[in-house]
C-alpha positions as CSV (number, residue, x, y, z in Angstrom):
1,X,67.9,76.2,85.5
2,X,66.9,75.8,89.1
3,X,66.8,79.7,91.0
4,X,69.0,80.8,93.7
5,X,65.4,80.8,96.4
6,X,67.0,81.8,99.8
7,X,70.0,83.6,100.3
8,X,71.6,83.6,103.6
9,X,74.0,86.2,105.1
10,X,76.6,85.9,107.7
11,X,76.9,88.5,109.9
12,X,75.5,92.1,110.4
13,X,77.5,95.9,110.6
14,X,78.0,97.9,108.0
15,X,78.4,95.0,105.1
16,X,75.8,92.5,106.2
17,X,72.8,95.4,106.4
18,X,74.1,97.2,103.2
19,X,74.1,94.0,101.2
20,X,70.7,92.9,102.8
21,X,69.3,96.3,102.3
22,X,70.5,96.0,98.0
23,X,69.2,92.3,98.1
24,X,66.1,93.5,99.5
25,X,65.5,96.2,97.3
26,X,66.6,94.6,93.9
27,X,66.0,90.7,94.2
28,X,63.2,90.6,97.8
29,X,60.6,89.7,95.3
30,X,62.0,86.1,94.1
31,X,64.4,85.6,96.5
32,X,64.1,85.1,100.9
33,X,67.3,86.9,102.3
34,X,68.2,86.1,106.1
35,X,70.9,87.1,108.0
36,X,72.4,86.2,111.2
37,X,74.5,88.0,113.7
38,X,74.7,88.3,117.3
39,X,74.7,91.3,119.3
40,X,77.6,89.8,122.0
41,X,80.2,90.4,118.8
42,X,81.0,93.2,117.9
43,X,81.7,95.5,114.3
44,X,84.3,96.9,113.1
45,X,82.7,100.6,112.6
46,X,83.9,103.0,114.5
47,X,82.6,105.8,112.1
48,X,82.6,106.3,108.4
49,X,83.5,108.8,105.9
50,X,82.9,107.6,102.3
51,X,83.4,108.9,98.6
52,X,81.0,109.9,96.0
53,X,80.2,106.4,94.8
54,X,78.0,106.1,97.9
55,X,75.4,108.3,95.8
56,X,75.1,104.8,93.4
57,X,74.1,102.8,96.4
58,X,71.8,105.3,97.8
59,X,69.5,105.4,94.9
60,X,69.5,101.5,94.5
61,X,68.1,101.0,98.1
62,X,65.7,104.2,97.5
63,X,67.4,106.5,100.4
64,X,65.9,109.7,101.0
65,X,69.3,112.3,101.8
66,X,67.9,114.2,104.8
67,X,66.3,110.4,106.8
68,X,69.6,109.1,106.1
69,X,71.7,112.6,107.1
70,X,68.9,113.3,110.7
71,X,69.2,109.4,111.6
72,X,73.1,108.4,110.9
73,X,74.3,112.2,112.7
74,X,75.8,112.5,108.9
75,X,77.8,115.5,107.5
76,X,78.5,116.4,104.3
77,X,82.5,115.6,102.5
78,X,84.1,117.6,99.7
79,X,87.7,115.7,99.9
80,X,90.2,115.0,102.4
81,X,92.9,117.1,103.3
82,X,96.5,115.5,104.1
83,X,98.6,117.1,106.6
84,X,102.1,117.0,107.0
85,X,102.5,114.0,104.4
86,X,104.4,115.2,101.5
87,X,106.8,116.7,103.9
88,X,106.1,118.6,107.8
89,X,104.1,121.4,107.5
90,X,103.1,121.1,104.3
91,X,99.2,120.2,103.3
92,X,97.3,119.2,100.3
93,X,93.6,118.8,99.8
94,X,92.3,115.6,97.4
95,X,89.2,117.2,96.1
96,X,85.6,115.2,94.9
97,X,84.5,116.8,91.8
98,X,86.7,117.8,88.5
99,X,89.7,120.6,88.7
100,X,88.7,123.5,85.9
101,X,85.7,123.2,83.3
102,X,85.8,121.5,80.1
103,X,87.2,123.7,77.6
104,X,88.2,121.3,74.1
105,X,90.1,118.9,72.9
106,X,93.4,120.0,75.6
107,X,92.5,118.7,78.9
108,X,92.7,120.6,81.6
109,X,95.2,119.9,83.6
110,X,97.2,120.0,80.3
111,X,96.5,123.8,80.1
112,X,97.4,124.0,83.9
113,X,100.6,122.0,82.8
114,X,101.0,124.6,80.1
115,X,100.6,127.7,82.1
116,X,103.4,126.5,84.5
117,X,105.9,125.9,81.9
118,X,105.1,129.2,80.8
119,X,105.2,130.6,84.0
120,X,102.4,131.0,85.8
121,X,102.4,129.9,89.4
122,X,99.1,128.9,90.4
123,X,98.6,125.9,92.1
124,X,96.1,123.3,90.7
125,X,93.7,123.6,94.1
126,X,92.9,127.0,92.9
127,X,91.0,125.5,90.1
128,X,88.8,123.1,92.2
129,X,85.6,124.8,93.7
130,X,85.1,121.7,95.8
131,X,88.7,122.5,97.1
132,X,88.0,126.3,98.0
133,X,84.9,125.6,99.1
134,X,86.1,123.2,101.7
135,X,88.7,125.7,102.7
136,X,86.3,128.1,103.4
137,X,83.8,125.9,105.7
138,X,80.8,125.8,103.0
139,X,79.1,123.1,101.0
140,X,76.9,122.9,97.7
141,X,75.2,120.4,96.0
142,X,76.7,119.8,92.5
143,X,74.5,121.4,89.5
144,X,73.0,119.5,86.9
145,X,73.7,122.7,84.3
146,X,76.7,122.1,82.4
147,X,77.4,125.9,82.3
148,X,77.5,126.8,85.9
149,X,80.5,126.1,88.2
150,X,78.8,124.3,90.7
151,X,78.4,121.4,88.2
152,X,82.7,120.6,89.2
153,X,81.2,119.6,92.5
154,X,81.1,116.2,94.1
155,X,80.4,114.8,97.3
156,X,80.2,111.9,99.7
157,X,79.4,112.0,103.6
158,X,80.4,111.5,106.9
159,X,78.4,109.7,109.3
160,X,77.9,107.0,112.7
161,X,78.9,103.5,111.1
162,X,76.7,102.2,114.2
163,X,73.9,104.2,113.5
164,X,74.3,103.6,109.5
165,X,73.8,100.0,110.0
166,X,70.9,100.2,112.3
167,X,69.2,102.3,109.4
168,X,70.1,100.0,106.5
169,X,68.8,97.1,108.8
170,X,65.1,98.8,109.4
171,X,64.5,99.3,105.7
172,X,66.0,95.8,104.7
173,X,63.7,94.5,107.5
174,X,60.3,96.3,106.0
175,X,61.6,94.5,102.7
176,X,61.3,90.9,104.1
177,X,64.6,90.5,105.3
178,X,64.5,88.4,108.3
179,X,67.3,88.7,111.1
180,X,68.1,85.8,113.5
181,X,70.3,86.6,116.8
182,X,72.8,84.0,117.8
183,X,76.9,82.7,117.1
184,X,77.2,80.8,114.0
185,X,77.8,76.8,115.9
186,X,78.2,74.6,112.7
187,X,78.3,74.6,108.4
188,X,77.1,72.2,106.7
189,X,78.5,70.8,103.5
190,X,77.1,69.1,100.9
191,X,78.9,65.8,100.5
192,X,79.6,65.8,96.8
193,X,80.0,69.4,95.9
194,X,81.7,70.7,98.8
195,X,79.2,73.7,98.5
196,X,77.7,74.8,101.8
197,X,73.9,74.1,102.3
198,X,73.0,75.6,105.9
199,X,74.3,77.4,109.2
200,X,73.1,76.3,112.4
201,X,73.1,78.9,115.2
202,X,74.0,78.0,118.6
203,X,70.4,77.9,119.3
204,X,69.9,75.4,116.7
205,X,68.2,77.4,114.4
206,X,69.0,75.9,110.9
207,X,69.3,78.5,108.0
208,X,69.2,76.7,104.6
209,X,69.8,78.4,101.8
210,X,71.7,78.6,98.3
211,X,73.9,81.6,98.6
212,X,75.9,82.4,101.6
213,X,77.0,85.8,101.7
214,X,79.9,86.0,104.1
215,X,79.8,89.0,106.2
216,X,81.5,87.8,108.9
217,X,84.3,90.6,109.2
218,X,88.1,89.5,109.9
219,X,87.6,86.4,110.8
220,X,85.9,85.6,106.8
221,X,84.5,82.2,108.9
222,X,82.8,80.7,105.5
223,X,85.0,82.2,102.6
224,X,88.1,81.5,104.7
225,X,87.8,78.7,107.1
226,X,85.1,76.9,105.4
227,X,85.7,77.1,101.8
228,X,89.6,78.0,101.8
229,X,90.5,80.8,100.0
230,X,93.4,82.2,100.1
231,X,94.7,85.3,101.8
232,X,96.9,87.7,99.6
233,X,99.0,89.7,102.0
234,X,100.0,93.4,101.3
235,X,101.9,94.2,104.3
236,X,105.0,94.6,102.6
237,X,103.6,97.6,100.8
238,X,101.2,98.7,103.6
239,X,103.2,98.2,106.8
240,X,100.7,99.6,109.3
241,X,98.8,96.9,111.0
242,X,96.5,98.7,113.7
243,X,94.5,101.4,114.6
244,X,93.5,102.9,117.7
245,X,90.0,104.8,117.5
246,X,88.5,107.3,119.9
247,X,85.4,110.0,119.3
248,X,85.4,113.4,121.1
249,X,83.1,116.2,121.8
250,X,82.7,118.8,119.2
251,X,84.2,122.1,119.4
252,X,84.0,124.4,116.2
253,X,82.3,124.2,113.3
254,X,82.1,121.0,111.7
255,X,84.3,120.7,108.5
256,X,83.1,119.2,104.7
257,X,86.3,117.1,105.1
258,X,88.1,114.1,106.1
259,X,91.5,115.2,107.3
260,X,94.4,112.8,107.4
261,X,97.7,113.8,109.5
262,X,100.8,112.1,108.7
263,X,102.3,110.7,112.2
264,X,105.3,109.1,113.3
265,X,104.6,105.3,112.7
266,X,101.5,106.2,110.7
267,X,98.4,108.5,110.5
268,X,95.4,109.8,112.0
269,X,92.0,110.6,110.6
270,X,89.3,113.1,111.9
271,X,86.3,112.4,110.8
272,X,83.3,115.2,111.6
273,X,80.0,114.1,112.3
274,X,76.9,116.6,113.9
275,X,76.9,115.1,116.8
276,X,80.9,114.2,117.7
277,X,84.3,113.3,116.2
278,X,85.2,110.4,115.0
279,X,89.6,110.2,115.1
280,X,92.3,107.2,115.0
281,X,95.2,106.3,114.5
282,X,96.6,104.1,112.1
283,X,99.5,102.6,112.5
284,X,102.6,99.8,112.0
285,X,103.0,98.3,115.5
286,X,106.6,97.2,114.6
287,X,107.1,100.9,115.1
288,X,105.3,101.8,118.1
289,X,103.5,100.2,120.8
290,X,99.7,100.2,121.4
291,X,100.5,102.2,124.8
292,X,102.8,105.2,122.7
293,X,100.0,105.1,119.9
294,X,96.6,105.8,122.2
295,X,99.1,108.6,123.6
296,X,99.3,110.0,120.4
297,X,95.8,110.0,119.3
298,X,94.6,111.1,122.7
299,X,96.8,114.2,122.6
300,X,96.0,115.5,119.2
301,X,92.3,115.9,119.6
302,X,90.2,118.5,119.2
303,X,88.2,118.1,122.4
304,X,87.3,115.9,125.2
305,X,87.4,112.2,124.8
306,X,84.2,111.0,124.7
307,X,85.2,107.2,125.3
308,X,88.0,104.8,126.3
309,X,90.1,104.3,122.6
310,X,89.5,100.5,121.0
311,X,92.0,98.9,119.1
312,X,92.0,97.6,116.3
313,X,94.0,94.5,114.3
314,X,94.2,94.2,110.3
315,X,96.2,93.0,108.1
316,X,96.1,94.6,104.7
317,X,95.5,92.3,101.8
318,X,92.7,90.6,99.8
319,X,91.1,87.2,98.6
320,X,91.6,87.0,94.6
321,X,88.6,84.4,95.2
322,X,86.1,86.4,97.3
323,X,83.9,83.8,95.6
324,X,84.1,80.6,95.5
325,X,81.9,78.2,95.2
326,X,78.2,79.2,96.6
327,X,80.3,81.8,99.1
328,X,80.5,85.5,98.4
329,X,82.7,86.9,100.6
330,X,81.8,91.0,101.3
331,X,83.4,93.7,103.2
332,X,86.1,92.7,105.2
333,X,85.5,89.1,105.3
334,X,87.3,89.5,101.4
335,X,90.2,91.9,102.3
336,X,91.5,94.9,103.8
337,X,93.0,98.2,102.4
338,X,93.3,101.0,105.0
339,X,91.3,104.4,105.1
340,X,93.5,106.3,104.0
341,X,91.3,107.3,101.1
342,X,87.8,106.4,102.3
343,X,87.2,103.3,99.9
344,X,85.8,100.8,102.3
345,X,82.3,101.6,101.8
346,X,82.8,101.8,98.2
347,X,84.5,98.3,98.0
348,X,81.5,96.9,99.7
349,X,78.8,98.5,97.7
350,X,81.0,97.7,94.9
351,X,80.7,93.9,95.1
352,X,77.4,94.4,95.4
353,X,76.7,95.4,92.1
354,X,78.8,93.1,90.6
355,X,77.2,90.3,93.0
356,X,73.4,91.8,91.6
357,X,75.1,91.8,88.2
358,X,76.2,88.3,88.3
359,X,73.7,86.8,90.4
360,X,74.0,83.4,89.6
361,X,71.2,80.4,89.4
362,X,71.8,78.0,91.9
363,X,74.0,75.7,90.5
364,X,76.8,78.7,91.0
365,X,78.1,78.6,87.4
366,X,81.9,78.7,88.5
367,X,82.4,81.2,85.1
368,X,80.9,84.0,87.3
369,X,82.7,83.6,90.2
370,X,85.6,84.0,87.8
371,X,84.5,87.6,86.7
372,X,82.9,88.3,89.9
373,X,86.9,87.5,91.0
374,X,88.5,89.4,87.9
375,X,86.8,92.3,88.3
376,X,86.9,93.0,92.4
377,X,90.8,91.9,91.9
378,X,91.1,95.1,89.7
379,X,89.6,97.3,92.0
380,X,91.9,95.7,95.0
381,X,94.8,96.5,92.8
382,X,94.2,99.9,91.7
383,X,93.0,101.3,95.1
384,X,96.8,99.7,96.8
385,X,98.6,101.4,94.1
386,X,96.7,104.4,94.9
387,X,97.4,104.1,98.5
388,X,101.3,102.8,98.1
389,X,101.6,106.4,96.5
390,X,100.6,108.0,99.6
391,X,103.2,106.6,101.1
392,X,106.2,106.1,99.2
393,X,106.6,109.7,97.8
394,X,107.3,111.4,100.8
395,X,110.4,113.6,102.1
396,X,111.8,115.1,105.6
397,X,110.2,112.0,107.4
398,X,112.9,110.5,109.1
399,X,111.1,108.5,111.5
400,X,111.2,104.3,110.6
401,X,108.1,103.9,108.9
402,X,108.2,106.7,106.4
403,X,112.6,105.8,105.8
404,X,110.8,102.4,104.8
405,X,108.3,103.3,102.4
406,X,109.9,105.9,101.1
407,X,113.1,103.2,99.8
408,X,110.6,100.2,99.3
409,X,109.6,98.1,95.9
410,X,107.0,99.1,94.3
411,X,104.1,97.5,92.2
412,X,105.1,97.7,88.4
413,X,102.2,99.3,87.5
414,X,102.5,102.3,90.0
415,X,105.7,102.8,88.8
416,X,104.2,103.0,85.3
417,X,101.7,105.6,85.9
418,X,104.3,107.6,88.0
419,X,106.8,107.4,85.1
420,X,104.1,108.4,82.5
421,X,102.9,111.5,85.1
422,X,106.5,112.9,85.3
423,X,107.1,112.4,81.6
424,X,104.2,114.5,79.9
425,X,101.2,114.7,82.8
426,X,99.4,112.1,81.5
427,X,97.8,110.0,84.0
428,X,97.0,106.7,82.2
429,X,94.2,105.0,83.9
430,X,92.1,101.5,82.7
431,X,88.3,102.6,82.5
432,X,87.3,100.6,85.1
433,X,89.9,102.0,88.0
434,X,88.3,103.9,91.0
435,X,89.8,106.8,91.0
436,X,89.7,108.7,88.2
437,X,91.9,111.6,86.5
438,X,91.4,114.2,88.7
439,X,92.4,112.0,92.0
440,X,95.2,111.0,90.6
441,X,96.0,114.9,89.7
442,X,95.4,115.9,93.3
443,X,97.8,113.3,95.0
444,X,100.4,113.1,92.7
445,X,100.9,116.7,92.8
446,X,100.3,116.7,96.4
447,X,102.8,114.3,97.3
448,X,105.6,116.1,95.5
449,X,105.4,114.0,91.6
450,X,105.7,116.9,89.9
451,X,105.3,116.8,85.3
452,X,108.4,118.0,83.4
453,X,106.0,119.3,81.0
454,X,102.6,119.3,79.2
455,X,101.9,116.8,76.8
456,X,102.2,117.6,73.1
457,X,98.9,118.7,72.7
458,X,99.2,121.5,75.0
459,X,101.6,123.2,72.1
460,X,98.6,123.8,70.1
461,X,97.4,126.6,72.9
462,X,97.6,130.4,72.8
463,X,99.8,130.7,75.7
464,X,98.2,134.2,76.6
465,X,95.1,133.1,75.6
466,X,95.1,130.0,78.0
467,X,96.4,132.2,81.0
468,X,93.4,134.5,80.4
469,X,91.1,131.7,80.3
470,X,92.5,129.8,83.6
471,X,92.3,133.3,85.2
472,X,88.7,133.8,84.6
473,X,88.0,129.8,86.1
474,X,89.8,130.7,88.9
475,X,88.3,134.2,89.6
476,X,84.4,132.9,88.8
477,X,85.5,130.4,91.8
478,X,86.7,133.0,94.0
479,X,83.6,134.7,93.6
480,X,81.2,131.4,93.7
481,X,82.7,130.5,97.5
482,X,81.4,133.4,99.3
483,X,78.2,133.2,97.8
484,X,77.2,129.4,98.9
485,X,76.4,128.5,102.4
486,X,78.1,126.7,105.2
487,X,78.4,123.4,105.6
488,X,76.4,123.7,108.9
489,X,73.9,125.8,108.0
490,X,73.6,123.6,104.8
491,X,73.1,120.2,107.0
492,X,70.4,122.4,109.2
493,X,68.8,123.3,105.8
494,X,68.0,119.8,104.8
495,X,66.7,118.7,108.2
496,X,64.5,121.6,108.0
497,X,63.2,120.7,104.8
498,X,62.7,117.3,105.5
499,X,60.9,118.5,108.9
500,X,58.3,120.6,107.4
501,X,57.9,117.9,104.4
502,X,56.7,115.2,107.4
503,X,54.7,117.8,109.4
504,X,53.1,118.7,106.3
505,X,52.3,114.7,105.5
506,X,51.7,114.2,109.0
């Protein structure tokens, strides 16, 4: 079989210089990756905050954590908290990391389940270091030692989607990945197989290639306009439609969270970085106006705007073929889900690895695409369900949005795992689906799905016995949290390391 020889990408920002920057690092050696952009368009980004899959992608491209934390302004993330969703003035915090230790066969949040119906009142959070440990401003790196506490930990970051791109694009460069500035002017087709065979720039540079990655943001100009695949449009499930972003100065410390804040035809994040803010606000612009929104988002921040807000369009939705044919569409080129729960990233260093995994010979063997398809499809459709839930299970909102999601059709299989939650507390997940048990836990109960009762295997417990054990998890976390350090002094910590470590080699 002939080789896929050059692969060429369309367009830069976060998903063009994460995929070159994984090309580069896995296939540079047999393969010459290129990719054009043009400064006079602009990214997405407006600043990042990611989940603990980011660690996979990391190691693949050989990041060191303090480079990338000193040159990207980063900060460290232990969850996100959401305010005022499940009804005003409540909050819930979705932590990273697992809720209680592993004690048996009973899971868990089967013994926590247990303990309620036998009447003990403690709410799950208090059995989630990475939760307390949020709530108390510090941050630690998860343990590798089974036995200790701190091995319940995960983590993600926080950092400049500007400044995160112009890092992946200096070490995809010093791996032989060659950037070309310009517009893309014309595709070229070859006249039997439809598949595309080059990109001329508006310069008339000619990049030939094999594989087009299609980077190209919203506008998706090769997997959409070129090879025409279709849009699937979630609206009807995800109303909001645009976002208006500003950053401002720092004024306190600066939190190991994302926080979310349910708002009247929306939400708004706050996103921490070491050097400024990042906030927005997302929202359904059947519901407000652009004018009324940027109000909004400009009066609920924590300090002085440090720029004039930028808006934002989207629809939310996805390709079912973000390949097809020798076109791989990545980041938001092959859909769009919201922010709510920091899965952008991960949905583009996700079809990475599949893309790596199935990286085809250059014929494009249309089986692969298939899987390539299958697979991302279950991610799309797992992460909205996750979402929809967000939404949907809300009360005392009586604004339009939130009287709409709260009466609106759901997807069969959200109503499934709801049913099966409120039934027993069993949260009945495929093994490939992104989040996990204990994400699920967290928003569920969160949002207000509360279980009738443990599943039958909880009736095998000691009920005094379990209490006493739950007790002692939840004091050795009481006592863990004062002990670890601030998230602050825990980002100063690393540059410091890394400072001395390059004077030393210096």
């Amino acid at each position: 079989m002939q080789r896929v020889r050059r692969v060429v990408i369309l367009g830069g920002g976060t998903a063009g210089w994460m995929t070159a920057a994984a090309l580069g690092a896995t296939l540079g050696q047999t393969v010459s990756i290129s990719l054009l952009e043009s400064d006079a368009i602009g990214t997405v980004g407006v600043g990042e905050a990611t989940i603990p899959t980011i660690h996979w992608f990391n190691q693949l491209i050989g990041l060191d954590e303090a480079d990338f934390v000193r040159e990207t302004k980063a900060s460290f993330k232990l969850g996100i908290e959401f305010v005022d969703w499940t009804r005003p003035g409540h909050r819930y915090f979705h932590p990273f990391g697992r809720y209680g230790v592993d004690l048996g066969a009973v899971p868990f949040h089967q013994r926590w389940l247990r303990a309620r119906a036998d009447g003990h009142d403690r709410p799950l959070s208090a059995y989630s270091l990475a939760a307390q440990l949020a709530e108390a401003g510090g941050f630690a790196r998860p343990s590798n030692d089974p036995g200790s506490i701190l091995s319940t930990l995960g983590y993600a970051y926080h950092f400049d989607a500007g400044l995160y791109a112009r890092y992946l694009r200096s070490l995809a460069e010093a791996r032989g990945v060659t950037r070309y500035e310009g517009r893309l002017e014309q595709v070229e087709h070859d006249a039997n197989s439809g598949v595309i065979t080059a990109l001329t720039t508006e310069r008339g540079e000619r990049l030939s290639g094999d594989l087009f990655i299609d980077c190209s943001g919203f506008r998706a100009l090769l997997i959409g306009d070129e090879m025409g695949s279709p849009f699937e449009d979630w609206s009807h499930w995800l109303p909001c439609d645009r976002a208006v972003a500003v950053p401002c100065a720092r004024v306190a410390e600066t939190t190991p969270f994302t926080r979310s804040t349910l708002r009247p035809a929306g939400w708004q994040w706050r996103i921490p970085l070491q050097h400024r803010t990042g906030n927005g606000y997302v929202y359904a612009s059947r519901f407000v106006s652009d004018d009324e929104a940027a109000a909004t988002l400009l009066a609920n921040l924590d300090g002085e705007a440090l720029a004039e807000p930028r808006m934002l369009r989207f629809q939310a939705g996805f390709r079912r073929e973000a390949w097809r044919g020798n076109v791989v569409a990545i980041g938001l080129s092959s859909g769009f889900l919201e922010p709510l729960e920091s899965t952008s990233i991960h949905l583009i260093q996700s079809a990475i690895a599949k893309l790596i995994t199935l990286f085809p010979d250059a014929d494009c063997d249309p089986a692969l695409a298939r899987q390539f398809n299958a697979l991302f499809g279950r991610d799309m459709d797992g992460i909205r369900d996750f979402l929809i839930l967000h939404y949907h299970a809300t009360t005392g909102h009586h604004h339009p949005l939130w009287q709409h999601t709260r009466t609106m059709a759901l997807p069969d299989t959200l109503i499934e795992k709801e049913a099966h939650y409120a039934r027993s507390g069993r949260v009945m997940l495929s093994s490939d689906e992104l989040f996990r048990e204990a994400s699920w836990l967290a928003v569920l109960n969160g949002q207000g799905i509360v279980a009738a009762g443990p599943a039958p295997i909880a009736d095998t417990l000691d009920g005094a016995a379990n209490r006493r054990q739950l007790d002692q998890i939840e004091a050795v976390i009481a006592r863990a949290v004062p002990t670890l350090p601030r998230h602050d002094d825990a980002i100063a910590a690393l540059l410091g390391e890394s400072g001395a470590r390059a004077s030393v080699h210096g």
